[in-house]
KOLGULO-600581 format. One record per residue (C-alpha): residue in three letters; chain; residue number from 0; x, y, z. Coordinates in steps of 0.05 Angstrom, whole numbers, plus 32768, in hexadecimal, padded with zeros to 4 digits. Each point is the difference from the previous one (the first is absolute). Example, Ala and Ser with C-alpha at 12.3 -4.5 7.8 and 13.67 -1.06 7.14 Angstrom:
<atoms>
 rokol guza tigu    x    y    z
   ALA    A    0 80F6 7FA6 809C
   SER    A    1 801B 8045 7FF3
</atoms>
This chain:
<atoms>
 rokol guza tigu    x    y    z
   UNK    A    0 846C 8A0D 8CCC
   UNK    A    1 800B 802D 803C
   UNK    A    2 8025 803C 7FF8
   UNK    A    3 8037 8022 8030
   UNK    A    4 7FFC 804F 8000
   UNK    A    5 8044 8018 801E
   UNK    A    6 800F 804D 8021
   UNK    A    7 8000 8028 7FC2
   UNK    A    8 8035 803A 7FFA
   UNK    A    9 7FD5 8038 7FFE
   UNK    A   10 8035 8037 8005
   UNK    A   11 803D 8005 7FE1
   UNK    A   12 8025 7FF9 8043
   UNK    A   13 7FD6 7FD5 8029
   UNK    A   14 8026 7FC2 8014
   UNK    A   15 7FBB 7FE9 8035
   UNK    A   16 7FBF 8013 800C
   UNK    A   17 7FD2 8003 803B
   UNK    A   18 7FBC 7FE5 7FFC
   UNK    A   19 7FCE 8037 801A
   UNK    A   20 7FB8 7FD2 7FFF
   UNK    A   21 7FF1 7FC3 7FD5
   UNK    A   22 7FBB 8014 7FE1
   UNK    A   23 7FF3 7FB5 7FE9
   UNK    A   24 8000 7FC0 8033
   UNK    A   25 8013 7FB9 7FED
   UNK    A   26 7FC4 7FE0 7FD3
   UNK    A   27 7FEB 8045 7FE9
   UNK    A   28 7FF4 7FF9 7FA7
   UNK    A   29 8032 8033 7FE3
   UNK    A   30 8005 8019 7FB7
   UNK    A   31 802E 8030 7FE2
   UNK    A   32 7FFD 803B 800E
   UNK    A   33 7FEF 7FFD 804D
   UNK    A   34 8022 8022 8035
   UNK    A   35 801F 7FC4 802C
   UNK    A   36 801F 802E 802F
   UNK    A   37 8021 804C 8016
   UNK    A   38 8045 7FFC 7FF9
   UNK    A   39 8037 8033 8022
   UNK    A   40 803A 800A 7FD9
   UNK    A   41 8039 8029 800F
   UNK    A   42 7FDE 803B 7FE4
   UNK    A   43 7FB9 7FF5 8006
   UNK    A   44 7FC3 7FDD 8010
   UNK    A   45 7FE8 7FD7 7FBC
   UNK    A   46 7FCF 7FCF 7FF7
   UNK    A   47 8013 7FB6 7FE3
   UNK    A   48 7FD3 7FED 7FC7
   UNK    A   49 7FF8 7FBA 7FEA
   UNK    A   50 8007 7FEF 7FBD
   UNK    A   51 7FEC 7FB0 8008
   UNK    A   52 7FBA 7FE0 7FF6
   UNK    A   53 7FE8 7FCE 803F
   UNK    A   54 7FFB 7FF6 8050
   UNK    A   55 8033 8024 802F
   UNK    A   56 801B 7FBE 801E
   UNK    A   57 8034 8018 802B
   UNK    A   58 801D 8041 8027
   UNK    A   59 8040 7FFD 800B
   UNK    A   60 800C 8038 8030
   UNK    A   61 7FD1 8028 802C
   UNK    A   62 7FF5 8051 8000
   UNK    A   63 8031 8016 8018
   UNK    A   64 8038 7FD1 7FF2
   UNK    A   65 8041 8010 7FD3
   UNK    A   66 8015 7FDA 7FC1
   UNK    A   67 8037 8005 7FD8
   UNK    A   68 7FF1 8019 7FB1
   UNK    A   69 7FF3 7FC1 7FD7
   UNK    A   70 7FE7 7FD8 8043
   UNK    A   71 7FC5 7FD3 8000
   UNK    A   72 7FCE 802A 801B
   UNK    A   73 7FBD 7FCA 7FE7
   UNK    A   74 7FF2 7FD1 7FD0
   UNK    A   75 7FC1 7FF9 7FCF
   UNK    A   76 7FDA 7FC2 7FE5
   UNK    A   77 7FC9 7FD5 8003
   UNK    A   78 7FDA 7FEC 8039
   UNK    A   79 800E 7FC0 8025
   UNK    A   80 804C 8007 7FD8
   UNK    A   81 803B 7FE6 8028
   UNK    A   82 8028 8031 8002
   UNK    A   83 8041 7FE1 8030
   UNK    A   84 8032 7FFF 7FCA
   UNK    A   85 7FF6 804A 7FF9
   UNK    A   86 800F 8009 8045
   UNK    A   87 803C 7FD8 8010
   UNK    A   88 8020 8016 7FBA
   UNK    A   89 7FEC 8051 8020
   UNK    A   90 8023 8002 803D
   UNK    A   91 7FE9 8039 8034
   UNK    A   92 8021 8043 7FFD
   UNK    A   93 7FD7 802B 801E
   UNK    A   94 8012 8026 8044
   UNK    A   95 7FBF 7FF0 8021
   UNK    A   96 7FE5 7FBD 7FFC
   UNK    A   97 7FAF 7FF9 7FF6
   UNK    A   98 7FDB 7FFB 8046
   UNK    A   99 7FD7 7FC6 7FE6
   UNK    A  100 800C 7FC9 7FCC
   UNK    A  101 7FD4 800F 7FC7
   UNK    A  102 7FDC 7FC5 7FDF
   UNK    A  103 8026 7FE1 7FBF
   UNK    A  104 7FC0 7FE8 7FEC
   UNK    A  105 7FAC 801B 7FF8
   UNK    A  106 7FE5 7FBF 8030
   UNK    A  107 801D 802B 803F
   UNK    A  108 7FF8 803D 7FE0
   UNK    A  109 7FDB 8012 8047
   UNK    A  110 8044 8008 8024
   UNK    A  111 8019 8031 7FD7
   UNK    A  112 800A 8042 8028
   UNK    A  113 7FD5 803A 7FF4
   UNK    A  114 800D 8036 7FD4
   UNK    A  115 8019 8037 801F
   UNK    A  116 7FC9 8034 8015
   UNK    A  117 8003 8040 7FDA
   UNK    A  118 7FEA 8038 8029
   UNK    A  119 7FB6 801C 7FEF
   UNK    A  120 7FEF 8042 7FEC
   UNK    A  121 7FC8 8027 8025
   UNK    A  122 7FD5 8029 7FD6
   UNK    A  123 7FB9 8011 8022
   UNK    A  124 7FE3 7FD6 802A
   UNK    A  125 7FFE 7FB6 7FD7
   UNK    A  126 802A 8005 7FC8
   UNK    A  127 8047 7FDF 8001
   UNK    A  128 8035 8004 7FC1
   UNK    A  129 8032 7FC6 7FF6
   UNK    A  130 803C 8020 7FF1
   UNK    A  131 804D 7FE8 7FF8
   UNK    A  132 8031 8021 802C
   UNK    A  133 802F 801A 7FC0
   UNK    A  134 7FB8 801B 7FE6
   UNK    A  135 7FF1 8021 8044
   UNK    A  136 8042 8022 8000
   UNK    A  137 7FFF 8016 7FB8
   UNK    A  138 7FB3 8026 800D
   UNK    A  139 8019 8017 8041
   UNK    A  140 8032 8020 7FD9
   UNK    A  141 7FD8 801C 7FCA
   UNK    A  142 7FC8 801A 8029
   UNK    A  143 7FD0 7FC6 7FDF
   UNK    A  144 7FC0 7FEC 802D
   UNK    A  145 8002 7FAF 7FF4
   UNK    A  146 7FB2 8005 8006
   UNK    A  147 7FFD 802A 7FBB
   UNK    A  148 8026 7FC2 7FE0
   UNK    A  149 7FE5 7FBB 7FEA
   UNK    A  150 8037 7FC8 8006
   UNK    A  151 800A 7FCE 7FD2
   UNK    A  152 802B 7FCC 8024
   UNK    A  153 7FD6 7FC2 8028
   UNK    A  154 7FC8 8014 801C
   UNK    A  155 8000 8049 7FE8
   UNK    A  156 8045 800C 802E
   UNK    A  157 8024 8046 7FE8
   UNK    A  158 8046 7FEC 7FEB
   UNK    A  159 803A 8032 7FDC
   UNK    A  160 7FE4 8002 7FBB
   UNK    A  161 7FBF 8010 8012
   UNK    A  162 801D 8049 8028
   UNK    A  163 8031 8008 7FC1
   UNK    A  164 7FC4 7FFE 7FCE
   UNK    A  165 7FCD 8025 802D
   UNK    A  166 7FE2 803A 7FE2
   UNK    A  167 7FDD 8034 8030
   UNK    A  168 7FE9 802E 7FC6
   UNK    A  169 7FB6 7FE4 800C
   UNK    A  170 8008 8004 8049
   UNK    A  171 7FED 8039 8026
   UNK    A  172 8038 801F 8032
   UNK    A  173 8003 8036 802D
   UNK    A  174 803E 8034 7FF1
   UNK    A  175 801F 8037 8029
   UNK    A  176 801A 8031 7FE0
   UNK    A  177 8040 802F 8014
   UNK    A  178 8009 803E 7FE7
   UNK    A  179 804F 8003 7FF2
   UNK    A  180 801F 8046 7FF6
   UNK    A  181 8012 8012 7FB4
   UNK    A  182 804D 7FF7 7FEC
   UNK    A  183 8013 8028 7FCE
   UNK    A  184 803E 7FED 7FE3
   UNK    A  185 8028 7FEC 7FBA
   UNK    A  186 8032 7FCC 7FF1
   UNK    A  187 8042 8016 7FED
   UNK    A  188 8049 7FEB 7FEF
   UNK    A  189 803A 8012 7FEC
   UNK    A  190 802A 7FE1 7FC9
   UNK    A  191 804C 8016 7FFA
   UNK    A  192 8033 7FDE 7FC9
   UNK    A  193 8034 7FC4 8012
   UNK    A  194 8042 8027 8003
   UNK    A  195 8035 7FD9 7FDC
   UNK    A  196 8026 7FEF 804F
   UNK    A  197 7FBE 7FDF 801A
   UNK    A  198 8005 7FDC 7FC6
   UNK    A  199 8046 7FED 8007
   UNK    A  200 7FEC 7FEF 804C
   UNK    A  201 7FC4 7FDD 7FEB
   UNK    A  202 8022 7FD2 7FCA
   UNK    A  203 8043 7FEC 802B
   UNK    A  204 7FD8 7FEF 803A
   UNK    A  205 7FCE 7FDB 7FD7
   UNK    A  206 8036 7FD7 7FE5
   UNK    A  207 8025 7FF1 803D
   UNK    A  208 7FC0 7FF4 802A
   UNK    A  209 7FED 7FCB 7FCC
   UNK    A  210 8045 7FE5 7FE8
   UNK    A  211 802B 7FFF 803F
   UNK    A  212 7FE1 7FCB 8033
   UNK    A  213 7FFE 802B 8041
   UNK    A  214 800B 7FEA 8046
   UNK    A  215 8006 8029 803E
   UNK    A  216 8026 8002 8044
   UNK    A  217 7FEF 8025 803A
   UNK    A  218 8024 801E 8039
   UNK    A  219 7FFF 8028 803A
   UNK    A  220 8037 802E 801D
   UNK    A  221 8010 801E 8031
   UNK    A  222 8014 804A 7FFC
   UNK    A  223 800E 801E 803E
   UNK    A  224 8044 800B 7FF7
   UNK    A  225 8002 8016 7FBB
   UNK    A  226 7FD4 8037 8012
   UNK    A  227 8029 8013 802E
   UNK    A  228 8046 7FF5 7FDC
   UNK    A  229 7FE0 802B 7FCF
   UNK    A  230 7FEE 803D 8039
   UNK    A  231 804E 7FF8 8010
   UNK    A  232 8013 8009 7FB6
   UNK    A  233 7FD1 803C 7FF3
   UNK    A  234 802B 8024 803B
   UNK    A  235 8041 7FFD 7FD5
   UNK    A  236 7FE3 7FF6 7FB3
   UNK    A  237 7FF7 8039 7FDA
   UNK    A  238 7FD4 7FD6 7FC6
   UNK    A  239 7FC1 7FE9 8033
   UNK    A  240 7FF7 7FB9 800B
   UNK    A  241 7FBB 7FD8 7FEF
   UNK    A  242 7FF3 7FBA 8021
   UNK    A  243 7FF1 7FF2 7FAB
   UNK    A  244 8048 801A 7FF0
   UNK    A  245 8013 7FCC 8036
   UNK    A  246 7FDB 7FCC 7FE5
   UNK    A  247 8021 8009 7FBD
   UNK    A  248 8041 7FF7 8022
   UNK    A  249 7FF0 7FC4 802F
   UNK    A  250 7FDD 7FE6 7FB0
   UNK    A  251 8047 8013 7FD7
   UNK    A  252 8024 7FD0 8038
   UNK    A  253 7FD3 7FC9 800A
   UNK    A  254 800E 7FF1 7FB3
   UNK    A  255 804A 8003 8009
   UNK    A  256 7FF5 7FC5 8032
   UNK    A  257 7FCA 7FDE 7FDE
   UNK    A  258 8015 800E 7FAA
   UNK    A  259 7FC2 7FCF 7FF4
   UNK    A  260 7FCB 802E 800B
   UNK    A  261 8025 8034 7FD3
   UNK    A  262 7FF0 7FE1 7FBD
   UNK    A  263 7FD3 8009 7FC3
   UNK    A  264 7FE4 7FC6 7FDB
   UNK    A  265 8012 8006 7FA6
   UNK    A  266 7FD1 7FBE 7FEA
   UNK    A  267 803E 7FD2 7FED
   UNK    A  268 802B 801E 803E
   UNK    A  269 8001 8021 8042
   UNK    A  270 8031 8035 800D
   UNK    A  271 8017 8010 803F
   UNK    A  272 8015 8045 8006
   UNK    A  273 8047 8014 8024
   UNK    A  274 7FE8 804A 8004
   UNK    A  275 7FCF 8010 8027
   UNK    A  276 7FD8 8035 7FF0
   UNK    A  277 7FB7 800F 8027
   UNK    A  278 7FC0 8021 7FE4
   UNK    A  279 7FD7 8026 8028
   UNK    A  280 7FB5 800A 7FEC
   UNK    A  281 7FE6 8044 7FFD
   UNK    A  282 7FB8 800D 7FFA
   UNK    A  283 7FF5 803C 7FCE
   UNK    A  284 7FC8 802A 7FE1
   UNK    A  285 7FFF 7FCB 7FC5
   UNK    A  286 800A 7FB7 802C
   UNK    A  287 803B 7FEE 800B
   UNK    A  288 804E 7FFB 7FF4
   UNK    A  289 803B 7FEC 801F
   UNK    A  290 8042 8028 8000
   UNK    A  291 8045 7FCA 800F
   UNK    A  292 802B 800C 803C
   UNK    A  293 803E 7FE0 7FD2
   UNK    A  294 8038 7FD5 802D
   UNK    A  295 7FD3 8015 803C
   UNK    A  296 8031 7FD4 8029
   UNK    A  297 8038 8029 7FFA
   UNK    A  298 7FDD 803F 8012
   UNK    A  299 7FFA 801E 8049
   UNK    A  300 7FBE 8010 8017
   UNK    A  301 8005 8050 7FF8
   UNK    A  302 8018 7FE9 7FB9
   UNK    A  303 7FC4 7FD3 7FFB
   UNK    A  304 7FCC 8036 802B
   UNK    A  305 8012 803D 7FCD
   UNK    A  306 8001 7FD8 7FBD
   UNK    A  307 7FBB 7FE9 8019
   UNK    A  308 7FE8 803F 8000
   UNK    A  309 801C 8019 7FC4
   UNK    A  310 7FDF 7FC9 7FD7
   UNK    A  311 7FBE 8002 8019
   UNK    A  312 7FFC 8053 7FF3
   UNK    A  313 8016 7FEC 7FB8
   UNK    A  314 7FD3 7FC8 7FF9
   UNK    A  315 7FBF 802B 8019
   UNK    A  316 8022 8034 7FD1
   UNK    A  317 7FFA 7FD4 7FC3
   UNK    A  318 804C 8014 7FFC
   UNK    A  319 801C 7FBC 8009
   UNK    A  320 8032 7FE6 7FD1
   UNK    A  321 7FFF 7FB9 7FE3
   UNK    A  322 8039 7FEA 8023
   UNK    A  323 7FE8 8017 803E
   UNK    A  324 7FBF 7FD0 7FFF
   UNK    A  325 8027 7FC8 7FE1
   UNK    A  326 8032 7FC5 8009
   UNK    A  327 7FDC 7FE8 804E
   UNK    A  328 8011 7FBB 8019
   UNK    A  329 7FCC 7FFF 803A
   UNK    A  330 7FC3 8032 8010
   UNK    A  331 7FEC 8027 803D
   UNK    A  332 7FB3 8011 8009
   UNK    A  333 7FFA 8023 8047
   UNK    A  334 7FB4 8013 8006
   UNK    A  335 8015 800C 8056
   UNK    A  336 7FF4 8047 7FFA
   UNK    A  337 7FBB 7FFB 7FED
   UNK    A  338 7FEF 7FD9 803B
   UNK    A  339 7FFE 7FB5 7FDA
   UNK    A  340 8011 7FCD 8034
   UNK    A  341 800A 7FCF 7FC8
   UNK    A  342 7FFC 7FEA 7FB6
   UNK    A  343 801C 7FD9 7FCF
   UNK    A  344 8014 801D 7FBC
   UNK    A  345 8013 7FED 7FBB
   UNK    A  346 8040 7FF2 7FE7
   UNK    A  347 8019 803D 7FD3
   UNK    A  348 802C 7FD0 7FC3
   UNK    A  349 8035 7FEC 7FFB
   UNK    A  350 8004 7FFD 8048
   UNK    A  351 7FF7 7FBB 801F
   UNK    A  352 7FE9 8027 8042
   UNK    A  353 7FD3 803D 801C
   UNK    A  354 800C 800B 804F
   UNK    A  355 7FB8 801B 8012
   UNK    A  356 800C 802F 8047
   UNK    A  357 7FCD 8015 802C
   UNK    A  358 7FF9 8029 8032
   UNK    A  359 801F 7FFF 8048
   UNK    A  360 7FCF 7FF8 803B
   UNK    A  361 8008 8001 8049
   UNK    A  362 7FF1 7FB1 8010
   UNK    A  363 7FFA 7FDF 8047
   UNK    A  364 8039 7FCD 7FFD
   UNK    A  365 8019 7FD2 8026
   UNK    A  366 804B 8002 8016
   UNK    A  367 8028 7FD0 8037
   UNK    A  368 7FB9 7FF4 8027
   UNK    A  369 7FEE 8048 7FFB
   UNK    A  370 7FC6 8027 7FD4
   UNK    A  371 801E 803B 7FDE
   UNK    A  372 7FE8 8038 7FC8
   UNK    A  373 8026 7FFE 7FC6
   UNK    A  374 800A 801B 7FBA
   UNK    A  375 7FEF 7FBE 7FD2
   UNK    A  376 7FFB 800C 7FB7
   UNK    A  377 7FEA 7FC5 7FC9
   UNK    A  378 802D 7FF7 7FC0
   UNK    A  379 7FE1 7FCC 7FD3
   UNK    A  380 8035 7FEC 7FCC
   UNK    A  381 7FD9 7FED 7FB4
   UNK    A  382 8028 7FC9 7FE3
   UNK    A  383 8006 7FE8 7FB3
   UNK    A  384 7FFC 7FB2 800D
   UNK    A  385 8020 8002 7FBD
   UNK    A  386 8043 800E 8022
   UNK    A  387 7FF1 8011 804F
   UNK    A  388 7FEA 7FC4 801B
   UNK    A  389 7FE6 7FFF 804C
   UNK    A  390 8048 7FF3 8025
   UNK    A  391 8028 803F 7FD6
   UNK    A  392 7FC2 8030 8010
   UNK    A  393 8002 7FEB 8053
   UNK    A  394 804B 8005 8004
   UNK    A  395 7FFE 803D 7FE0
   UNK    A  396 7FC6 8018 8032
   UNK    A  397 802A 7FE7 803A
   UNK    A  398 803B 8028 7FE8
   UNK    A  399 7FD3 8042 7FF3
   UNK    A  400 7FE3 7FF2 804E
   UNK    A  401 8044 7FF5 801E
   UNK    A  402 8012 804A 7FE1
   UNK    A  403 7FC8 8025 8014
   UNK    A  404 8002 7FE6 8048
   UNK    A  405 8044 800B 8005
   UNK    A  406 8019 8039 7FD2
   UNK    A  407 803D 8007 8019
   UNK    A  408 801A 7FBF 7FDB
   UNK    A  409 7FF1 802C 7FC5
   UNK    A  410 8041 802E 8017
   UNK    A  411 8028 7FC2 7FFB
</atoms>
């Protein structure tokens, strides 16, 4: 009874695969363990072996052509079988449909169209090796000369296994040999103890990584005239300014309007905080901590700008106190001032958010049909889905945006 054999899925993500050359014709005898054809897949060039006993009665597309994985691609039996149920229950699939009909059946076996030459191999001045295109590749690749092996597909043709098992030990080869300068040189490391805050860092993170189902938000501001509200302010303020100690402010207000986003998630209950109180990450011999601006809202910005300060000398110190690195509601990372154009970052528990701020860079823009240069920096907002879901984290964004580009609404 004839047999179909279908596309195989020779890779774990192939979904088709592109016949390179049939190496069998209609009314050839096959047995397992033939190669029928040279398959491409979509991350290599394999060859299709056939695992069914009797005549190749039907191709059913050309070299060349597409199919989809699982696709009739021929069918096997005996000769003289009628095969027309096969067919009609196989509809085509393939991109490219076969230049000639093959013959269904051995009595016009004559029609069938010719296998598809394989290029010869020169070697002197008579000798020719039969060769498959993968195995041509693969030798070409290993530096083998085909005429050292013997093939054992039809007719002595060289196909993949017979490059993968060739040995040239009892071959002789000519070598160059490069004389390569002497490195002298010895492996070394360095091994230094876990201090007890990487593992504090290491463990919270962990936990909030894997517990807290993260989504992000990103956004770009512009910051011309924050930068230069805060050159104004440095005239007259005694405590200097930082664009990140306007940030913090812009934050501490953005959660007044949006209380959502400033909210910590307890397993049976969410709590949404009335206080608002901002952390500010502070990178430190050891990792990292982060000291609490506490009812940041309420604060002015030389209030903000020398508290700032003071924490981070305490932190990088080791002289914080644990109220001083305790009690946040939402989390600051600014990595700006190293040059970071963007990031995303971890949410530091119980917070429900972690504002991620990069740096600003002069950007061509485009503003009422004209191309400008301005100061754009990218804020991308890590949410706990938990509790932030995708309309509190925007709004919250759009408030933060409407701030920075305007800071004077934060004087009113």
């Amino acid at each position: 009874m004839a047999e179909v054999i279908n596309m195989p899925k020779m890779s774990d993500t192939m979904t088709e695969g592109v016949i390179v050359s049939w190496l069998k014709n209609v009314g050839d005898d096959i047995k397992p363990g033939d190669i029928l054809a040279e398959v491409e897949t979509d991350k290599a060039t394999m060859e299709l072996e056939n695992f069914v006993k009797g005549t190749l009665l039907h191709i059913g597309i050309p070299a060349g052509g597409s199919v989809p994985v699982d696709a009739l691609i021929a069918i096997v039996g005996q000769k003289g079988e009628d095969i027309s149920a096969l067919l009609q229950a196989s509809p085509k699939t393939a991109s490219a449909e076969p230049k000639n009909e093959v013959a269904e059946t051995t009595k016009n076996a004559h029609e069938t169209p010719a296998t598809v030459q394989v290029e010869n191999v020169q070697h002197g001045s008579d000798s020719r090796v039969k060769a498959s295109p993968l195995a041509k590749s693969l030798a070409k690749e290993k530096g083998i000369d085909l005429a050292a092996i013997a093939g054992s597909g039809d007719n002595g043709r060289i196909v993949k296994k017979d490059i993968e098992n060739y040995n040239p030990s009892t071959k002789t080869s000519q070598t160059v040999t490069i004389n390569l300068p002497q490195i002298v040189a010895q492996e070394s490391y360095t091994e230094v103890a876990v201090s007890q805050m990487r593992k504090a860092i290491a463990r919270r993170l962990s936990e909030s990584k894997h517990t807290a189902p993260h989504f992000y938000l990103t956004m770009s501001i512009n910051m011309d005239k924050a930068i230069a509200a805060r050159k104004q302010m440095n005239e007259y303020s005694e405590a200097k300014i930082s664009v990140n100690d306007i940030i913090i402010k812009a934050v501490a207000l953005a959660l007044r309007k949006n209380p959502n986003a400033n909210s910590s998630w307890l397993g049976d209950k969410i709590r949404y905080n009335n206080h608002i109180n901002i952390g500010v990450a502070v990178a430190i011999e050891d990792g990292l901590i982060v000291p609490v601006v506490k009812f940041a809202d309420n604060k002015s910005l030389s209030h903000i700008s020398t508290e700032v300060k003071q924490l981070a000398e305490k932190a990088k110190n080791k002289k914080l106190q644990p109220n001083e690195f305790e009690g946040n509601t939402f989390t600051i990372s600014n990595l700006g001032m190293f040059g970071i154009d963007e990031f995303t970052a971890i949410i530091n528990p119980p917070d429900a958010c972690i504002l991620a701020v990069g740096a600003a860079k002069e950007t061509v823009v485009a503003e009422n049909g004209q191309m400008k240069i301005s100061q754009i920096m990218k804020v991308t907002l890590s949410c706990d889905h938990r509790v932030v879901d995708g309309a509190v984290g925007s709004a919250f964004l759009a408030t933060l945006k409407d701030l920075l580009e305007n800071p004077v609404k934060m004087l009113v």
